[in-house]
N, CA, C and O atoms as a Maestro MAE file, in Angstrom:
{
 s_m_m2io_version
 :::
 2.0.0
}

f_m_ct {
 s_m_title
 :::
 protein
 m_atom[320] {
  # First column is atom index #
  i_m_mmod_type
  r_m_x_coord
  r_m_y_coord
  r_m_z_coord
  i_m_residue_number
  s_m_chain_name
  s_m_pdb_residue_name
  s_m_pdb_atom_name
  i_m_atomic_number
  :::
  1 25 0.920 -1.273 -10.998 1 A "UNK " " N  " 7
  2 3 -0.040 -2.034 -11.787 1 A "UNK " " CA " 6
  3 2 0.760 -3.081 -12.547 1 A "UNK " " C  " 6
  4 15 1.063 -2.822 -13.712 1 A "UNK " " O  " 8
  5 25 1.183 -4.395 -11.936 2 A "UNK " " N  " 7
  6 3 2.167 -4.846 -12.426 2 A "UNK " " CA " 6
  7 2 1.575 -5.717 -14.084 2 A "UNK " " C  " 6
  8 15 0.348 -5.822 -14.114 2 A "UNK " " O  " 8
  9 25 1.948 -6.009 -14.724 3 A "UNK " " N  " 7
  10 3 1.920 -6.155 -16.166 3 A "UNK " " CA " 6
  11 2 3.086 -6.942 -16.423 3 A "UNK " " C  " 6
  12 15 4.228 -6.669 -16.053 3 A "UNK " " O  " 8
  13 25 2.520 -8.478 -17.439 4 A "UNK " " N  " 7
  14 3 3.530 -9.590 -16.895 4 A "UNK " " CA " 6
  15 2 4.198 -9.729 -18.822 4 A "UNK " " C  " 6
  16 15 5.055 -10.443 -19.343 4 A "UNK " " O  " 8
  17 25 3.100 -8.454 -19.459 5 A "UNK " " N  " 7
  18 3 4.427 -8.246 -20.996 5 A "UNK " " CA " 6
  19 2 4.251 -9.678 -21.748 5 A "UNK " " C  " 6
  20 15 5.325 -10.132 -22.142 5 A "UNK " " O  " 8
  21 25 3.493 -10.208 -21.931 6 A "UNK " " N  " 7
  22 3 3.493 -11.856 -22.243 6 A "UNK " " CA " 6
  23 2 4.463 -13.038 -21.543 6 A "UNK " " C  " 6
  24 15 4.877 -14.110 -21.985 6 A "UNK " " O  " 8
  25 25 4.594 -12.531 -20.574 7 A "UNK " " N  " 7
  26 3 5.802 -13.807 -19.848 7 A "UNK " " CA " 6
  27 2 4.668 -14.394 -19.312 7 A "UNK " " C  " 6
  28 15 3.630 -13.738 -19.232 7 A "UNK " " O  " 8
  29 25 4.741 -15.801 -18.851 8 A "UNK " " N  " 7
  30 3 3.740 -16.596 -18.295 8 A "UNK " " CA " 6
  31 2 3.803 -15.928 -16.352 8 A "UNK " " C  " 6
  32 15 2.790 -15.850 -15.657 8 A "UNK " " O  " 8
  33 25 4.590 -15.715 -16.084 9 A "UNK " " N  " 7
  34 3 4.953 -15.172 -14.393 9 A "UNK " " CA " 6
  35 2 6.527 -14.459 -14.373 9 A "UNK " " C  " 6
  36 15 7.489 -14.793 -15.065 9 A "UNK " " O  " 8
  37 25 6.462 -13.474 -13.443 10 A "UNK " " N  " 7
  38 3 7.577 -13.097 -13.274 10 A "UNK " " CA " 6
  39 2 7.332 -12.828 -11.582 10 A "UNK " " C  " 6
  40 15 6.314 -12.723 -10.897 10 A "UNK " " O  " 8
  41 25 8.719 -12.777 -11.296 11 A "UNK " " N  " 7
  42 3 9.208 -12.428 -9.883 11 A "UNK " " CA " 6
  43 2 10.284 -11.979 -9.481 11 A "UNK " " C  " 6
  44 15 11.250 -12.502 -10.037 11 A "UNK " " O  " 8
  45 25 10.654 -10.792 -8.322 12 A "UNK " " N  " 7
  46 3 11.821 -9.824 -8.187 12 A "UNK " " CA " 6
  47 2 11.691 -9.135 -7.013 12 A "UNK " " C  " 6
  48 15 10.601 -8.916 -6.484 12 A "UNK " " O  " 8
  49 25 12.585 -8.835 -6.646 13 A "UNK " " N  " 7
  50 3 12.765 -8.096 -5.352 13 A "UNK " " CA " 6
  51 2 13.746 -6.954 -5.546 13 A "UNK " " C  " 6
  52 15 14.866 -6.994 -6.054 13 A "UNK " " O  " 8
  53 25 12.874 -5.605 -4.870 14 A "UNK " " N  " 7
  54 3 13.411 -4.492 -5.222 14 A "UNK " " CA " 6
  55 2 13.424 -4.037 -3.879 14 A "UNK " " C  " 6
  56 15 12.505 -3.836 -3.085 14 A "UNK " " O  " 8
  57 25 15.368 -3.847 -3.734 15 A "UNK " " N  " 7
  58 3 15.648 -2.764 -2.906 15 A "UNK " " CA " 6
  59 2 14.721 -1.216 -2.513 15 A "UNK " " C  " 6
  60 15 14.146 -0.596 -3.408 15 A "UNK " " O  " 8
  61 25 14.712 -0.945 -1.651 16 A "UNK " " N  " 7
  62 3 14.384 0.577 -2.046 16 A "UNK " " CA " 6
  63 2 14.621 1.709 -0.655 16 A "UNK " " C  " 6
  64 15 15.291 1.026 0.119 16 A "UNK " " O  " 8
  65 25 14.484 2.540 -0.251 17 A "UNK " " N  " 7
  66 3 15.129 2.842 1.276 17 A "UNK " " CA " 6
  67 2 13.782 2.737 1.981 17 A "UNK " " C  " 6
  68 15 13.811 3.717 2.725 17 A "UNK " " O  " 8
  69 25 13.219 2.438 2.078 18 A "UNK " " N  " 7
  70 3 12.007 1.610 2.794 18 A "UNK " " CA " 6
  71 2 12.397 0.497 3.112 18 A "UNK " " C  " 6
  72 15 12.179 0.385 4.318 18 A "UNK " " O  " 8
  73 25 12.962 -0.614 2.630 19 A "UNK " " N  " 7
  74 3 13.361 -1.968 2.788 19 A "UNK " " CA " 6
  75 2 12.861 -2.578 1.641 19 A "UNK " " C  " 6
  76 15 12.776 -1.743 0.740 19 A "UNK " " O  " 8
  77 25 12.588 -3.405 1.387 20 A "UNK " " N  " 7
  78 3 12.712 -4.621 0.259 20 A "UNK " " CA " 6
  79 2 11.488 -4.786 -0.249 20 A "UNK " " C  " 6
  80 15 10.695 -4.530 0.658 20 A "UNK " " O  " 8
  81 25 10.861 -5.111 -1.327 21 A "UNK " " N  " 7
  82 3 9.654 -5.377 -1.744 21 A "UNK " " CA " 6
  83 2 9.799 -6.647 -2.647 21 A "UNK " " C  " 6
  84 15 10.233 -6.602 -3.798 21 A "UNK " " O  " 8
  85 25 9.609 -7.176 -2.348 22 A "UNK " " N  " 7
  86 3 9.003 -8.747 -3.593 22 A "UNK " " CA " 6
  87 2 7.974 -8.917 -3.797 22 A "UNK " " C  " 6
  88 15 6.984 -8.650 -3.116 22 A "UNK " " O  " 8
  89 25 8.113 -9.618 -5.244 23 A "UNK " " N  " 7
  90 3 6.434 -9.558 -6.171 23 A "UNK " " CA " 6
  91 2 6.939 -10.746 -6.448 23 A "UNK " " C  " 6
  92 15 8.129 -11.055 -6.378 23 A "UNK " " O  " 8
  93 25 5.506 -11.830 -6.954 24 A "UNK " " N  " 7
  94 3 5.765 -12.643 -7.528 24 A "UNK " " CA " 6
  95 2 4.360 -12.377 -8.381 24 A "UNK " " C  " 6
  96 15 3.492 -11.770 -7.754 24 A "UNK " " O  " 8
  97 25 4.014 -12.810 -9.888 25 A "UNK " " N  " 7
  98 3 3.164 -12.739 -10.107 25 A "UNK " " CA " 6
  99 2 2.942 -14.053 -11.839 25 A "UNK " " C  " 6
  100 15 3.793 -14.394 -12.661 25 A "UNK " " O  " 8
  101 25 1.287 -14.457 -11.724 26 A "UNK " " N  " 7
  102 3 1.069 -15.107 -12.674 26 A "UNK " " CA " 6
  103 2 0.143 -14.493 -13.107 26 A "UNK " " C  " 6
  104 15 -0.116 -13.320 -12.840 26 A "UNK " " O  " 8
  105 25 -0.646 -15.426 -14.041 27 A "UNK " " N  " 7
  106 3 -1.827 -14.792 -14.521 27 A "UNK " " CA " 6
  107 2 -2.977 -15.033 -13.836 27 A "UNK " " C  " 6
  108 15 -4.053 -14.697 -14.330 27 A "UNK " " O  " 8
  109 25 -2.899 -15.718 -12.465 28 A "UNK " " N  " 7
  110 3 -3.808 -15.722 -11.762 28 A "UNK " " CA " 6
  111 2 -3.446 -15.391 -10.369 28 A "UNK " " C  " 6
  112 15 -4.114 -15.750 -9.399 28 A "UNK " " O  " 8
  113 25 -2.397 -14.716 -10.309 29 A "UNK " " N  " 7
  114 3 -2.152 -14.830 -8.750 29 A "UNK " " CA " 6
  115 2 -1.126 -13.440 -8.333 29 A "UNK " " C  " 6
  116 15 -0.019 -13.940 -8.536 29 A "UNK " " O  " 8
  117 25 -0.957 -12.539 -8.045 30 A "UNK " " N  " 7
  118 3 0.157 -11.578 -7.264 30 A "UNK " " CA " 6
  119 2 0.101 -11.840 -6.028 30 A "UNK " " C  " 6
  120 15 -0.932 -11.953 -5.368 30 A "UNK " " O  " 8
  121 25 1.407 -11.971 -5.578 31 A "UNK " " N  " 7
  122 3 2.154 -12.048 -4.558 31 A "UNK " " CA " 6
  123 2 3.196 -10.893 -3.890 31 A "UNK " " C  " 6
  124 15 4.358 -10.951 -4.293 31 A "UNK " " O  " 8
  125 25 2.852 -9.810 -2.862 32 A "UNK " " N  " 7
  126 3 3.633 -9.002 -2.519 32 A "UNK " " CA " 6
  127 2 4.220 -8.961 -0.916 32 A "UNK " " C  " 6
  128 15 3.467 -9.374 -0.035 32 A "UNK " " O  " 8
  129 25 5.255 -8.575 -0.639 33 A "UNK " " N  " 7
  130 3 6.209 -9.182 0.693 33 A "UNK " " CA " 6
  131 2 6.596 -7.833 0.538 33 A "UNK " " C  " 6
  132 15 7.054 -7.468 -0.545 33 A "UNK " " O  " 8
  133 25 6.451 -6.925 1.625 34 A "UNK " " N  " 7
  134 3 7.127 -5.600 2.043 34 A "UNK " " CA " 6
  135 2 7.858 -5.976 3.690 34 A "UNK " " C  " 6
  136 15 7.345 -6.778 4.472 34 A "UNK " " O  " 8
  137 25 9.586 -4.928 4.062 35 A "UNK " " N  " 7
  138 3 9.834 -5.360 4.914 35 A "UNK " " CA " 6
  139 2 9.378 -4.017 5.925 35 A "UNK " " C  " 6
  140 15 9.212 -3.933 7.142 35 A "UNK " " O  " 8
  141 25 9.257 -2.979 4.754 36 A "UNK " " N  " 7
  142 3 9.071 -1.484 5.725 36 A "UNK " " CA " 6
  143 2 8.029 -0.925 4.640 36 A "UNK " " C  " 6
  144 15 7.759 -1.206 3.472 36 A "UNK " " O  " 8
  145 25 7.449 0.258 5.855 37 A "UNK " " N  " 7
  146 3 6.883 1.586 4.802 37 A "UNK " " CA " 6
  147 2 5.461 0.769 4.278 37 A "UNK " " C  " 6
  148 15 5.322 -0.417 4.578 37 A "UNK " " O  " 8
  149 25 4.634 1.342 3.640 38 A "UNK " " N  " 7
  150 3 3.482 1.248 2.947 38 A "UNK " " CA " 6
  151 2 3.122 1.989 1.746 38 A "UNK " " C  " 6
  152 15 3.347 3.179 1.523 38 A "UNK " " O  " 8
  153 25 2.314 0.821 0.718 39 A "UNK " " N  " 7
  154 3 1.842 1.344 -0.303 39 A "UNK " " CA " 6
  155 2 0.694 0.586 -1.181 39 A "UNK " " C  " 6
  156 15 0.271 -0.552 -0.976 39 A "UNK " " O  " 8
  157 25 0.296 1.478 -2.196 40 A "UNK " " N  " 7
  158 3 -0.513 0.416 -2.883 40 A "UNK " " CA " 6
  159 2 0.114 -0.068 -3.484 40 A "UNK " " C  " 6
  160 15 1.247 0.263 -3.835 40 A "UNK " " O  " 8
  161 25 -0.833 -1.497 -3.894 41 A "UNK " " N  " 7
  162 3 -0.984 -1.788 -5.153 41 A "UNK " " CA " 6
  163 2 -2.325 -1.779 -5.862 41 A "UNK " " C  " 6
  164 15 -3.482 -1.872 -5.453 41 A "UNK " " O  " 8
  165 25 -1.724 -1.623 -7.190 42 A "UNK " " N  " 7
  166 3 -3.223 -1.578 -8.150 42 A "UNK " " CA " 6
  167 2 -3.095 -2.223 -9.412 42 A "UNK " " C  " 6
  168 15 -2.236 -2.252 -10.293 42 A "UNK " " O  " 8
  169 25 -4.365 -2.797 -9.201 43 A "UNK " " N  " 7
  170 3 -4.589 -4.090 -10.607 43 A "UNK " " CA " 6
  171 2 -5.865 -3.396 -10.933 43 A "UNK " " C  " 6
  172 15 -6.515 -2.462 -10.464 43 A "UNK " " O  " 8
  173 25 -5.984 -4.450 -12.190 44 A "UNK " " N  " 7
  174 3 -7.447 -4.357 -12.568 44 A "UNK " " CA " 6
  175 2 -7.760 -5.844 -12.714 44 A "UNK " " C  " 6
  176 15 -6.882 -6.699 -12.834 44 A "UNK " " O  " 8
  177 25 -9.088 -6.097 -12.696 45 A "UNK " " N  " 7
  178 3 -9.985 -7.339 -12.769 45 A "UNK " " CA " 6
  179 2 -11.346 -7.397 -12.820 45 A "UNK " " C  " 6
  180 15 -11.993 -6.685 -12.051 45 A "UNK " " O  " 8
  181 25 -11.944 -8.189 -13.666 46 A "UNK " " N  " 7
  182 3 -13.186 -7.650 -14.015 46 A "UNK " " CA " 6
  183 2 -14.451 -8.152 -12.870 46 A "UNK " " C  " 6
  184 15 -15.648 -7.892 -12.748 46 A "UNK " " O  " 8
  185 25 -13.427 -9.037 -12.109 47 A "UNK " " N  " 7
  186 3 -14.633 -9.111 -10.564 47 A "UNK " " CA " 6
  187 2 -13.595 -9.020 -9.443 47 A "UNK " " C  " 6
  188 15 -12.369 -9.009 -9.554 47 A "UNK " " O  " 8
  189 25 -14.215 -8.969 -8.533 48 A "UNK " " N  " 7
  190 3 -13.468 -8.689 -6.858 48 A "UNK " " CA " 6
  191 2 -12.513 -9.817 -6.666 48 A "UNK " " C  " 6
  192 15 -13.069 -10.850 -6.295 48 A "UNK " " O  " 8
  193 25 -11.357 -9.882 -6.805 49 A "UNK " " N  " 7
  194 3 -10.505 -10.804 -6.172 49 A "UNK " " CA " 6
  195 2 -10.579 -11.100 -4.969 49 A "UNK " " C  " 6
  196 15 -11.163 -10.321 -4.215 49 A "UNK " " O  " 8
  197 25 -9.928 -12.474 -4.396 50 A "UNK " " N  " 7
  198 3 -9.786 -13.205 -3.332 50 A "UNK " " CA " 6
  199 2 -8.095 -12.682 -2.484 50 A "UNK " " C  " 6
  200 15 -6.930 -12.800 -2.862 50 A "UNK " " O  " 8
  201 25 -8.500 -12.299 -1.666 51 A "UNK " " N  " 7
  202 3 -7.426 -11.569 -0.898 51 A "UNK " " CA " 6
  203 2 -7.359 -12.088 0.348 51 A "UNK " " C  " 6
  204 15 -8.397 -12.316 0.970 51 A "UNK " " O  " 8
  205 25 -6.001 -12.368 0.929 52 A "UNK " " N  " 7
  206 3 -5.498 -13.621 2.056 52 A "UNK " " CA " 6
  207 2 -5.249 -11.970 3.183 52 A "UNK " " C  " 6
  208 15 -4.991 -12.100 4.379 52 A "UNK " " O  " 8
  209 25 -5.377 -10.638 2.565 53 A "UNK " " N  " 7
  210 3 -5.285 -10.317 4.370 53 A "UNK " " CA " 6
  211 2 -5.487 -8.596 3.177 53 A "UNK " " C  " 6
  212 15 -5.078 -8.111 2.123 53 A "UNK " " O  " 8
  213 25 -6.373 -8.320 4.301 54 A "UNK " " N  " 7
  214 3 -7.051 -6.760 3.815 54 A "UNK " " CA " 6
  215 2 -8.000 -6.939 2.704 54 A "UNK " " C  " 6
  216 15 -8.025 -8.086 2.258 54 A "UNK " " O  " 8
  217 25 -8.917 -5.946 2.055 55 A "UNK " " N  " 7
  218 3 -9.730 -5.596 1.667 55 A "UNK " " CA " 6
  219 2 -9.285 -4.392 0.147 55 A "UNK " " C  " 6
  220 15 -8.920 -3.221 0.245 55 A "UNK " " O  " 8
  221 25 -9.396 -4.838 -0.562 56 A "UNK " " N  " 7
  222 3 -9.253 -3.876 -1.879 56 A "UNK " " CA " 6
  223 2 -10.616 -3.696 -2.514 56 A "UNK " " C  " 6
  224 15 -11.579 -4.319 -2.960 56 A "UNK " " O  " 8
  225 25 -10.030 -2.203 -2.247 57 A "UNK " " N  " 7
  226 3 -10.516 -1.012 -3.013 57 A "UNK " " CA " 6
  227 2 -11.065 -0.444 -4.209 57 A "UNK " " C  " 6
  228 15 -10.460 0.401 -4.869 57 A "UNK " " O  " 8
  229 25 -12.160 -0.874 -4.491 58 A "UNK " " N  " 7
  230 3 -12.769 -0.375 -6.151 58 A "UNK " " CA " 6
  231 2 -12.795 0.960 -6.514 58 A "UNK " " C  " 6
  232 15 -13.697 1.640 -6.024 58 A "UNK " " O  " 8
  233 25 -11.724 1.676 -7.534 59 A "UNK " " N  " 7
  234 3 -11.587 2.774 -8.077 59 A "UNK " " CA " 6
  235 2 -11.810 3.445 -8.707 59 A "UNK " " C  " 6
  236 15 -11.682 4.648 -8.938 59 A "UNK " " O  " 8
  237 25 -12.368 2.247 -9.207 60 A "UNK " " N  " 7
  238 3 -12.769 2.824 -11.268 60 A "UNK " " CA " 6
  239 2 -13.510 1.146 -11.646 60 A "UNK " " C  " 6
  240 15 -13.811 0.108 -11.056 60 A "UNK " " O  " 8
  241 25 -13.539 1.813 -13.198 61 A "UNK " " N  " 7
  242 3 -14.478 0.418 -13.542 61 A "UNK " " CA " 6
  243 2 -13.149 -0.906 -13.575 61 A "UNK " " C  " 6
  244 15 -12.026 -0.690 -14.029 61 A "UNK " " O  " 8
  245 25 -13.457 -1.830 -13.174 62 A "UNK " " N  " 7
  246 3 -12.154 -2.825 -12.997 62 A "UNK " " CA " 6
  247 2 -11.356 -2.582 -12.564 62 A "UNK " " C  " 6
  248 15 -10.414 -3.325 -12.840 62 A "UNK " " O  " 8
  249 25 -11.090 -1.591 -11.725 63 A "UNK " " N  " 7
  250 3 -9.533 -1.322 -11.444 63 A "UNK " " CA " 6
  251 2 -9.571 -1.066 -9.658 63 A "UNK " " C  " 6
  252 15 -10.275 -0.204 -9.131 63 A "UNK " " O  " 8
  253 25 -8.801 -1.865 -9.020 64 A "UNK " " N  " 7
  254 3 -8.437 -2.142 -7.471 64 A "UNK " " CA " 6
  255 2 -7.381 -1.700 -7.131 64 A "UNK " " C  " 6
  256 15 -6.356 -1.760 -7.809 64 A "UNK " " O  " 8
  257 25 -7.526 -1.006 -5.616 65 A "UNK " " N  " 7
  258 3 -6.187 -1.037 -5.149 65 A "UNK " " CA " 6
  259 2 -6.162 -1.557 -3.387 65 A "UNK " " C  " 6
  260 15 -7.089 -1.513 -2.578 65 A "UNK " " O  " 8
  261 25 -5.205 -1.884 -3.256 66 A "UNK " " N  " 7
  262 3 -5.093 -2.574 -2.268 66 A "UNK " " CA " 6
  263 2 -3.696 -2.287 -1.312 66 A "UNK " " C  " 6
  264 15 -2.551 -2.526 -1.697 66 A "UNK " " O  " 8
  265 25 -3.963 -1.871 -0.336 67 A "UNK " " N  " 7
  266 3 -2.967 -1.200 1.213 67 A "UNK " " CA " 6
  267 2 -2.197 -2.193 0.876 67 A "UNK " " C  " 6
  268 15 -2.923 -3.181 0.768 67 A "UNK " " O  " 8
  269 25 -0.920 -2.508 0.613 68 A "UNK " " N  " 7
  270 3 0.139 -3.236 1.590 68 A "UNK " " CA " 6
  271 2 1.246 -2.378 2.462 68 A "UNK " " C  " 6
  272 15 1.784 -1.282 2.302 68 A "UNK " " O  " 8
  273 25 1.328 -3.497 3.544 69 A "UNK " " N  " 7
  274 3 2.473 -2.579 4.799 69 A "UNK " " CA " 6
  275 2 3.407 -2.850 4.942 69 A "UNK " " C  " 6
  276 15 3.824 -2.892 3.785 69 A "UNK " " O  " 8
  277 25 3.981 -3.040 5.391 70 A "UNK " " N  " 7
  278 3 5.763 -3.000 5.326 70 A "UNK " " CA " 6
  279 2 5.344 -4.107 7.093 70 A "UNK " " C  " 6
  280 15 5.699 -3.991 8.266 70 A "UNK " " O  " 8
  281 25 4.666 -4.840 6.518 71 A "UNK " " N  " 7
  282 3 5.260 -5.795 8.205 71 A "UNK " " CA " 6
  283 2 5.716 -7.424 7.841 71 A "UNK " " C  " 6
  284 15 5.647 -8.411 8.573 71 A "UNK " " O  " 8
  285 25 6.237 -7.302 6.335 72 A "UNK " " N  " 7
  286 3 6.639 -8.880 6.022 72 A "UNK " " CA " 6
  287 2 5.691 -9.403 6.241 72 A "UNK " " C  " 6
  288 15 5.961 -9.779 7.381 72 A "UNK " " O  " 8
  289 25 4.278 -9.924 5.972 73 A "UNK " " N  " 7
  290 3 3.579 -10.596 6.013 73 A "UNK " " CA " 6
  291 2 3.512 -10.519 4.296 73 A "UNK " " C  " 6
  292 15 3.548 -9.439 3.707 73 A "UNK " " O  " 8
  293 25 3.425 -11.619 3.709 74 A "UNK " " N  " 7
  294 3 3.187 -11.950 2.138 74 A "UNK " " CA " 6
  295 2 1.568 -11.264 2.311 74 A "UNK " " C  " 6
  296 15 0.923 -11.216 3.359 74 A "UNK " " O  " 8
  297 25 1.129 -10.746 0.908 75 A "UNK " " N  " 7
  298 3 -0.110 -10.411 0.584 75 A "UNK " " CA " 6
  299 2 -0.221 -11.317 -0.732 75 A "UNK " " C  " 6
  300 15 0.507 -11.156 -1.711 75 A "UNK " " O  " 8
  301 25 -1.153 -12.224 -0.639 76 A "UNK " " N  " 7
  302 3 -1.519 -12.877 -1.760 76 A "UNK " " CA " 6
  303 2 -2.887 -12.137 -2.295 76 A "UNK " " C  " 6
  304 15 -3.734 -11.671 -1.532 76 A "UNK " " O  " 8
  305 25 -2.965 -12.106 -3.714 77 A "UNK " " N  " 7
  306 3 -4.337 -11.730 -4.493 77 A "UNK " " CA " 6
  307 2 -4.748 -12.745 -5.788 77 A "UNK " " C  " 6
  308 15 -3.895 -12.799 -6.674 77 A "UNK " " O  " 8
  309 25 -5.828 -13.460 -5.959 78 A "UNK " " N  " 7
  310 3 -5.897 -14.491 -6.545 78 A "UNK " " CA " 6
  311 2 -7.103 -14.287 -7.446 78 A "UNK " " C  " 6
  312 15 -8.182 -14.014 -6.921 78 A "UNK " " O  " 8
  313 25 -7.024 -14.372 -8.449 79 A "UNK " " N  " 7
  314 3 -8.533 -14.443 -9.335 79 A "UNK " " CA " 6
  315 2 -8.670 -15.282 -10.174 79 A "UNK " " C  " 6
  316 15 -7.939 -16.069 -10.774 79 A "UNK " " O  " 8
  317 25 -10.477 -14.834 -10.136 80 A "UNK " " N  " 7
  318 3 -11.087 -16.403 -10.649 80 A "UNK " " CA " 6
  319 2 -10.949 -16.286 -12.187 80 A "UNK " " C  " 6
  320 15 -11.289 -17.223 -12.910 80 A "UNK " " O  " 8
  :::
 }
 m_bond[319] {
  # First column is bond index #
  i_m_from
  i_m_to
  i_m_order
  :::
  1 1 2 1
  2 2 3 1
  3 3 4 2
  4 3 5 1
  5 5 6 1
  6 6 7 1
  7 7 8 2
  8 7 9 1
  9 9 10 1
  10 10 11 1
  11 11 12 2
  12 11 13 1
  13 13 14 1
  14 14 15 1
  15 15 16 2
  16 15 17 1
  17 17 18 1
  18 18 19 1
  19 19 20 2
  20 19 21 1
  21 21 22 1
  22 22 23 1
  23 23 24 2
  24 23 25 1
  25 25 26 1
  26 26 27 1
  27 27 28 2
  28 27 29 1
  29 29 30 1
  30 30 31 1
  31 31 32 2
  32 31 33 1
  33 33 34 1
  34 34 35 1
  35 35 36 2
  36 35 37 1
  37 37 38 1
  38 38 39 1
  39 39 40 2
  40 39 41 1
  41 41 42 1
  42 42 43 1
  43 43 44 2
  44 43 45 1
  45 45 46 1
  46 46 47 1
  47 47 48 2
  48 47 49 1
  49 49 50 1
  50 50 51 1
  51 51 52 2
  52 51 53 1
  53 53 54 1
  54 54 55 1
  55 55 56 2
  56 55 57 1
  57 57 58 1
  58 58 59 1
  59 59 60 2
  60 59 61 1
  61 61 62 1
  62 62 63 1
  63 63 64 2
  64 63 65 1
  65 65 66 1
  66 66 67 1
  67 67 68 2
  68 67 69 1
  69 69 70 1
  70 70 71 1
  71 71 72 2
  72 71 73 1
  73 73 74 1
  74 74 75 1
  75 75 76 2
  76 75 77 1
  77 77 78 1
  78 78 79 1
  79 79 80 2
  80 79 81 1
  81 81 82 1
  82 82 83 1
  83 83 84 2
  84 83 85 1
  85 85 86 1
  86 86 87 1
  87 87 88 2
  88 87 89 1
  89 89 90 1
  90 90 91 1
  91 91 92 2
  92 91 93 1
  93 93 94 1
  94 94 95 1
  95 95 96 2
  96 95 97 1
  97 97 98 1
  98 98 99 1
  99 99 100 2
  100 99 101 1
  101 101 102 1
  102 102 103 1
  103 103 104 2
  104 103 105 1
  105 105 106 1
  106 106 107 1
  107 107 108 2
  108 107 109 1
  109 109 110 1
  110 110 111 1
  111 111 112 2
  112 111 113 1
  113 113 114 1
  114 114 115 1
  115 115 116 2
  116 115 117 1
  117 117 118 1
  118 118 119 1
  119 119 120 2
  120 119 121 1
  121 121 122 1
  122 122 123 1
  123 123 124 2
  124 123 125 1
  125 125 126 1
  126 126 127 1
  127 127 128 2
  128 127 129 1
  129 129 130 1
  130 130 131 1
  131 131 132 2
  132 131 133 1
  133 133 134 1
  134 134 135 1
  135 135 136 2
  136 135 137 1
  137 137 138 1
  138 138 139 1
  139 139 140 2
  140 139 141 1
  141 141 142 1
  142 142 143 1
  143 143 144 2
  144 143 145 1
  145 145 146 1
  146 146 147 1
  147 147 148 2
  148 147 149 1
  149 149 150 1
  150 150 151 1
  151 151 152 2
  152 151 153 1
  153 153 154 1
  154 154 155 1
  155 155 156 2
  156 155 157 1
  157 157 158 1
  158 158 159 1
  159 159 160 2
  160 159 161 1
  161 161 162 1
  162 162 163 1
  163 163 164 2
  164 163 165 1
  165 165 166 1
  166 166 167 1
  167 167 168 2
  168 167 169 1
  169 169 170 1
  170 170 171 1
  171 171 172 2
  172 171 173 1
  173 173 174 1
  174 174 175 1
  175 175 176 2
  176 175 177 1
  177 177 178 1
  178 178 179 1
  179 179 180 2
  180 179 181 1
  181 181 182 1
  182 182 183 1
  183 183 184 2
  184 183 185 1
  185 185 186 1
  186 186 187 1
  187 187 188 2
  188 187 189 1
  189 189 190 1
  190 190 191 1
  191 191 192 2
  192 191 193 1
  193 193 194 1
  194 194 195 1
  195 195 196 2
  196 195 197 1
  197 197 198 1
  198 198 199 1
  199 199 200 2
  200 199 201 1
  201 201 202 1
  202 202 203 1
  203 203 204 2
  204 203 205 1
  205 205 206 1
  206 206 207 1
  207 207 208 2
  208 207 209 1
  209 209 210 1
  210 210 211 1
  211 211 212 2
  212 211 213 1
  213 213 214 1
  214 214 215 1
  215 215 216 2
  216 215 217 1
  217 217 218 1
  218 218 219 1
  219 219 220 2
  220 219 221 1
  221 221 222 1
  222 222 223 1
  223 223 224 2
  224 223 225 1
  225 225 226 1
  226 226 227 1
  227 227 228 2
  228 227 229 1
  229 229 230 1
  230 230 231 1
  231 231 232 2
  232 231 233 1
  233 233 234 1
  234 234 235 1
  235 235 236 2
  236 235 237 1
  237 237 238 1
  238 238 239 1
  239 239 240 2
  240 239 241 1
  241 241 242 1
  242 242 243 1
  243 243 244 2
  244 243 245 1
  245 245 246 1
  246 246 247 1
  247 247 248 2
  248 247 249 1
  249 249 250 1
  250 250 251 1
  251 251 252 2
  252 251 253 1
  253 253 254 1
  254 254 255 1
  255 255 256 2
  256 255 257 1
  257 257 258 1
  258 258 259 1
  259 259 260 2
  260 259 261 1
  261 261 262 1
  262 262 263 1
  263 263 264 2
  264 263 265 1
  265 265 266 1
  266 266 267 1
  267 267 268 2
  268 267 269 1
  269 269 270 1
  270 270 271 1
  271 271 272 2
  272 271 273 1
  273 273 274 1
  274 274 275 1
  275 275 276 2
  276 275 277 1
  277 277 278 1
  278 278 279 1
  279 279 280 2
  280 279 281 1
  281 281 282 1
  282 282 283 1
  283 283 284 2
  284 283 285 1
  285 285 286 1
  286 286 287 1
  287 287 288 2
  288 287 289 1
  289 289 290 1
  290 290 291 1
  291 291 292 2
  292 291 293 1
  293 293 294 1
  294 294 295 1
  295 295 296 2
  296 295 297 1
  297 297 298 1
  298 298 299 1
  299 299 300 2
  300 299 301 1
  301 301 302 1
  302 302 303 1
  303 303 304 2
  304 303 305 1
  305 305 306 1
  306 306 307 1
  307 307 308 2
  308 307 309 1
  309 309 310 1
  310 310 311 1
  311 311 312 2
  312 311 313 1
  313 313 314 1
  314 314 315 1
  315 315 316 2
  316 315 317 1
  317 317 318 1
  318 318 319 1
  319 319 320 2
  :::
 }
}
């Protein structure tokens, strides 16, 4: 549930024995790049975000999660 702490955007790439994960994120936009393995992610937002590949998941009140896979394809999530 990434949380940007008052920074305007942050971005990083974390080793892990799966392969690599990068985030990039603003206040309107996460960006995730897996090279292996699968997992969620989970945000919250108070309407359905715009998602460039798959379908997220309503969990709770505001709160989404969304499959990413480990096939290097960037997952962008964008809200209004």
């Amino acid at each position: 549930q990434p949380v940007l702490g008052g920074l305007k955007w942050m971005e990083g790439t974390v080793p892990t024995p799966n392969g690599d994960i990068h985030v990039y994120m603003d206040k309107k936009t996460i960006k995730v790049k897996a090279t292996e393995g699968k997992g969620y992610l989970t945000f919250i937002s108070k309407r359905a975000p715009k998602i460039n590949i798959g379908t997220a998941e309503k969990i709770g009140t505001d709160k989404y999660r969304l499959m990413i896979s480990g096939d290097g394809e960037e997952v962008v999530v964008k809200f209004s």
